[in-house]
Residue, then its C-alpha position, 0 to 999 in steps of 0.5 A: x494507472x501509473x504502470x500503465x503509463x509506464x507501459x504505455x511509454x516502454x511501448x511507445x520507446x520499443x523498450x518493453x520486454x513483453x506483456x508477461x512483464x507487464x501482467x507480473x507488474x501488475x500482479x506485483x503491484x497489485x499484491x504490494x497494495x494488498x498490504x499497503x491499503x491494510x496499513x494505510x487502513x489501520x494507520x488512518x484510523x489510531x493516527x487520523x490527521x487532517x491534510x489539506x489539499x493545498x498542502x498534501x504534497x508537503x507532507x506531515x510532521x507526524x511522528x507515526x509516518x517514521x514508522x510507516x517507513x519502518x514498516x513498508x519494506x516488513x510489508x513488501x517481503x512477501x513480494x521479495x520472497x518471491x523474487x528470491x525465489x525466482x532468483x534462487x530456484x531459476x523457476x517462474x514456477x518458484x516465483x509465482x507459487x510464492x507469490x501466489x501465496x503472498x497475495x492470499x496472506x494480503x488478502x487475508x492482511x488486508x482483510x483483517x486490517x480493515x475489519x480491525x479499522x472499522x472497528x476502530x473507527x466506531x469506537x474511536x470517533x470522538x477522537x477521530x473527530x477532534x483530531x482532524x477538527x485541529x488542522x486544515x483537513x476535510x473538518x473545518x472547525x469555526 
């Protein structure tokens, strides 16, 4: 949605370079988010903690989320391999065959990452249960 807006203002402004950028953002952002939902998945499930809507947008104190920012941009190098390769190669060819092959590793990332959090999830319930009874998340514990 955002991208959209985005475009929708490059549009609007005259400062857009055409709709195969567009439709590459797209496909990038689409591809990016391949590994992110496979984390975020994974990360929900072994670090659960309640957020409360009034408080969402001031963050947590949670010492996992210093890794999550260690691990975004491991996530992201498929998509700068393609980049590079753009850049490297001069081909569009190049860019898109790597990331064609990034977007069939986040599928089968994301896949797995899901599998794995489902898992996870039955067997860690209790726990996941009283983790986000302890705060002011979608559990509320009177």
């Amino acid at each position: 949605l955002e991208v959209l807006v985005l475009v929708g203002i490059t549009v609007a402004l005259r400062i857009t370079r055409g709709w195969p950028r567009v439709i590459e953002t797209l496909v990038v952002v689409g591809v990016c988010s391949l590994y992110m939902f496979g984390i975020g998945n994974l990360s929900s499930v072994h670090f659960p903690r309640g957020v409360s809507p009034q408080r969402v947008s001031q963050g947590g104190g949670s010492g996992f989320q210093g890794l999550l920012f260690l691990l975004y941009p491991l996530a992201l190098l498929p998509v700068l391999l393609a980049y590079l390769a753009r850049y490297a190669l001069g081909s569009e060819l190049a860019f898109w065959l790597v990331m064609s092959i990034a977007a069939t590793i986040g599928g089968v990332v994301y896949w797995i990452a899901m599998e794995s959090a489902a898992h996870a999830a039955t067997r860690r319930r209790e726990q996941i249960l009283q983790e986000l009874s302890k705060g002011e998340g979608p559990v509320a514990a009177e």
